[in-house]
N, C-alpha and C positions, 0 to 999 in steps of 0.2 A: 572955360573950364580947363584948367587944367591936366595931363594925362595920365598923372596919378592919384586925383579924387578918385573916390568914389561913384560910379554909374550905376546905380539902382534900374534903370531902364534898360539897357543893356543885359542887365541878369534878367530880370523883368521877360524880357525878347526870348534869351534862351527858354526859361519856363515854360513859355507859352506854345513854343515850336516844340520843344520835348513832349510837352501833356498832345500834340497833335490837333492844339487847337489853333484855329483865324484868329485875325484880328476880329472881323467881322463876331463870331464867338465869343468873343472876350469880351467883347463892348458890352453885347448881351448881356450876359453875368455878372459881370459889372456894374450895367445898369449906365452905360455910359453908351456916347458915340463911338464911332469906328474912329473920328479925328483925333479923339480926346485918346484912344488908346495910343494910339501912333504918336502921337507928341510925348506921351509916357515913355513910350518903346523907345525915342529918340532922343530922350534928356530934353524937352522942349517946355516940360511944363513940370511944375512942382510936385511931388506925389507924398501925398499924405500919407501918414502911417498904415491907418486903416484902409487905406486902398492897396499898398505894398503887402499887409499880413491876408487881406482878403484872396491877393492874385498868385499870392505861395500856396496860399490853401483851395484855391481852386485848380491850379496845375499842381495839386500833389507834389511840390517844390520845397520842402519845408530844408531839406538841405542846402538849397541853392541861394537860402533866405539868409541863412548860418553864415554861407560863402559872403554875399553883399555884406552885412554886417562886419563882418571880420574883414572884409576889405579887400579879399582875395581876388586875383584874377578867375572872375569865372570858367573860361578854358580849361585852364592847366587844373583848378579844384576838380573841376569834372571828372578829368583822366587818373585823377590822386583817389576821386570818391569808389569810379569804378574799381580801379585797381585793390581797395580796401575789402571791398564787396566780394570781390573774388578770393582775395585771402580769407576773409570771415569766413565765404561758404567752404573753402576747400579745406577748413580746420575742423566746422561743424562735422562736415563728413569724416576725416579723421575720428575727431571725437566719439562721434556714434558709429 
């Protein structure tokens, strides 16, 4: 793989340590092994759609999903998402 594809697993990884969940957890929820997620998390194994929308939407990820899609370095999206967050809320206040 080349090092400007696409890593689904990778964003995948951050998701999963952000929501504060194991691998061990994931699997669970999943419904899958702890190997099978780990080969996920490591670009090792194929990941179906529905398994990528189920694990955005159990680590509350739906941004990070948007990020993968769009192709973005997950990292630097992160530091771009919070910084947005901040400006939204410090307008809302403003505003009201």
């Amino acid at each position: 793989m080349q090092s400007d594809e696409l890593r689904f697993g990778d964003v995948m990884k951050i998701a999963r340590k952000r929501a504060g969940m194991t691998q061990e957890k994931m699997a669970q929820l999943m419904h899958r092994s702890r190997s099978s997620v780990v080969k996920m998390e490591n670009n090792q194994q194929v990941i179906d759609v529905n398994d990528f929308k189920r694990w955005m939407n159990l680590t509350n990820a739906k941004d990070m999903a948007v990020i993968a899609i769009a192709g973005l370095d997950p990292a630097m999206a992160g530091a771009v998402i919070e910084t947005i967050n901040r400006m939204m809320g410090a307008m809302v206040t403003w505003i009201f």
